[in-house]
C-alpha positions in Angstrom: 78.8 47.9 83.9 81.6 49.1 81.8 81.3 52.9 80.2 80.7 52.3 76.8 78.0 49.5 78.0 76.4 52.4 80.7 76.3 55.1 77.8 74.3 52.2 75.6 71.9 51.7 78.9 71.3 55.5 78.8 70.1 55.5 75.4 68.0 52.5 76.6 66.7 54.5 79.1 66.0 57.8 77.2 64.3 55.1 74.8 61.8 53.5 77.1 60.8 56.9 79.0 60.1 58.2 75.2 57.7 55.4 74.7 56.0 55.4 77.8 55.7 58.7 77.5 54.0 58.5 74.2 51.8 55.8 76.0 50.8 58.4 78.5 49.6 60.9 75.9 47.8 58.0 74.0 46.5 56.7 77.0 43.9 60.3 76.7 42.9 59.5 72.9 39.5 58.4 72.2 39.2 54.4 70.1 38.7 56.8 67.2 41.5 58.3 67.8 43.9 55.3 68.8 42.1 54.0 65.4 43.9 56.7 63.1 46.0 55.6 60.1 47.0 58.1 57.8 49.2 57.3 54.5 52.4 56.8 55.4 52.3 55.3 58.8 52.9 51.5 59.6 49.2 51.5 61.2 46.9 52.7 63.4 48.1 54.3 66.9 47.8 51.2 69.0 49.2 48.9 66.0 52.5 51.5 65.7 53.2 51.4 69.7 52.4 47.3 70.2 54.8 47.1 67.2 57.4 49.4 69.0 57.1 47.6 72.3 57.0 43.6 70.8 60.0 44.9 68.3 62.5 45.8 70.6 61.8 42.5 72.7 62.4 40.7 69.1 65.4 42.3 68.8 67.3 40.9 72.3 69.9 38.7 71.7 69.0 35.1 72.1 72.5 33.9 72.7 72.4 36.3 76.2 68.8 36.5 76.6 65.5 34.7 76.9 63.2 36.9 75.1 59.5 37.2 76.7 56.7 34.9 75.2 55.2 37.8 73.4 58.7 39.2 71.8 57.9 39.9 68.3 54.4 39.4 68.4 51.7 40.6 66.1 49.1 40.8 68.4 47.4 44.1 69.2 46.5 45.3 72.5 44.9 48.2 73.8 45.4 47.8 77.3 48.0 50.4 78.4 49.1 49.4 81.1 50.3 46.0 79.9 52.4 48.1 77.1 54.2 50.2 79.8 54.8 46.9 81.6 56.7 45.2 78.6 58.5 48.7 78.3 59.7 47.9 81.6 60.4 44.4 80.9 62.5 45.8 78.0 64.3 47.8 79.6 65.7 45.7 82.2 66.2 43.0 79.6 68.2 45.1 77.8 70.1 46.5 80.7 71.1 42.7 81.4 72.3 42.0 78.5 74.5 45.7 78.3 75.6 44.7 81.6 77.5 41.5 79.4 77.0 42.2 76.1 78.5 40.1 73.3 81.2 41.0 71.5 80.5 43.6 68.9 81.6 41.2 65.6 79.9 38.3 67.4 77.6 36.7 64.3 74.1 36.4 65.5 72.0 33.7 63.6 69.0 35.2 62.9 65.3 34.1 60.8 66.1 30.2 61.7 69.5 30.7 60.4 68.4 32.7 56.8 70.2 35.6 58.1 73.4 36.7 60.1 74.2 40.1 61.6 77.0 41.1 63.9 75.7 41.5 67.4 75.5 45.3 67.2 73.3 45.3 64.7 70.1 44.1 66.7 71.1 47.3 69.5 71.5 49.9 66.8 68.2 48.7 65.2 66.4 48.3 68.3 67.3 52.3 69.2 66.4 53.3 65.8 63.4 51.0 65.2 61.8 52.8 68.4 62.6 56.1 67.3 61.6 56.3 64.3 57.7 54.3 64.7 57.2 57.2 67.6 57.9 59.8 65.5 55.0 58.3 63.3 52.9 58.2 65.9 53.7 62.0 66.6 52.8 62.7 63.3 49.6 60.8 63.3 49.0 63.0 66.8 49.8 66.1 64.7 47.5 65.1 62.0 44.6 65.1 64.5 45.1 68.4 65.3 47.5 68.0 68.7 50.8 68.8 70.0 52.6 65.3 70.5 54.6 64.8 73.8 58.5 66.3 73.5 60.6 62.7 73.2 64.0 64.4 72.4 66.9 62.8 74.6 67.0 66.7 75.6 63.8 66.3 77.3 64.4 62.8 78.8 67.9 64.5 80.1 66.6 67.3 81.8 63.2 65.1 82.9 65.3 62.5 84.8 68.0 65.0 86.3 71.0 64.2 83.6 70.6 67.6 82.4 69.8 71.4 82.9 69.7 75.3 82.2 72.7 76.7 84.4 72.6 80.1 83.6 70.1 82.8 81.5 71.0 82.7 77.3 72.6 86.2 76.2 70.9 88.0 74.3 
């Protein structure tokens, strides 16, 4: 994988440990809870992270990639641990495709041809879509009266080893 194609597999990275992450934390909600849709907010809980997670599967490149049966789906499901595994499916998928990407001013056909994108606009949207749906979901967590989980790429860099303190601040 070529540098500027690693750095994009990072963010890739940092982006699925955020949502599992935010899986893990939602995983301890009651159906109540995981039920919660204040103004503002594309849904409830579970509609905002099977929207995240069927998304970013939407949003591989067909010309590279054969996008899983439930890519852009509008099912809902509460089972957890079939979220974190399409997490992981997007993930590698979209390592795969970083790992021979197309060419940035490639034109992607996209809607059955009622709309054309250059091919880094899919990877921009798919980092952006994520992060900004789990950030709605942390504020539907701080609505309840919680502390969401920490997503910064800070905390994903120190969690998996990429960063760390080296010495005390001054004061």
């Amino acid at each position: 994988m070529g540098r500027v194609d690693e750095l994009l597999a990072q963010s890739f990275r940092h982006n699925a440990w955020a949502t599992k992450e935010l899986l893990s934390f939602c995983r301890k909600l009651t159906r109540d809870q995981l039920r919660t849709t204040p103004p503002g907010t594309y849904g409830t809980i579970l509609e905002v992270l099977n929207h995240v997670v069927t998304s970013e599967a939407g949003y591989l490149p067909r010309p590279k990639i054969t996008r899983p049966a439930w890519a852009g789906s509008d099912d809902v499901t509460d089972d957890f641990d079939e979220l974190s595994a399409q997490v992981d499916e997007n993930l590698r998928l979209w390592e795969v495709y970083l790992a021979d990407p197309l060419p940035a001013d490639y034109k992607l056909s996209l809607d059955q041809g009622a709309y054309e994108a250059e091919s880094f606009v899919p990877i921009a949207q798919a980092l952006h879509h994520g992060n900004a749906h789990r950030e709605q979901v942390c504020a539907i967590i701080t609505a309840l009266g919680m502390q969401p989980p920490d997503l910064q790429v800070w905390s994903y860099a120190e969690a998996t080893g990429h960063s760390r303190e080296v010495r005390a601040a001054k004061s």
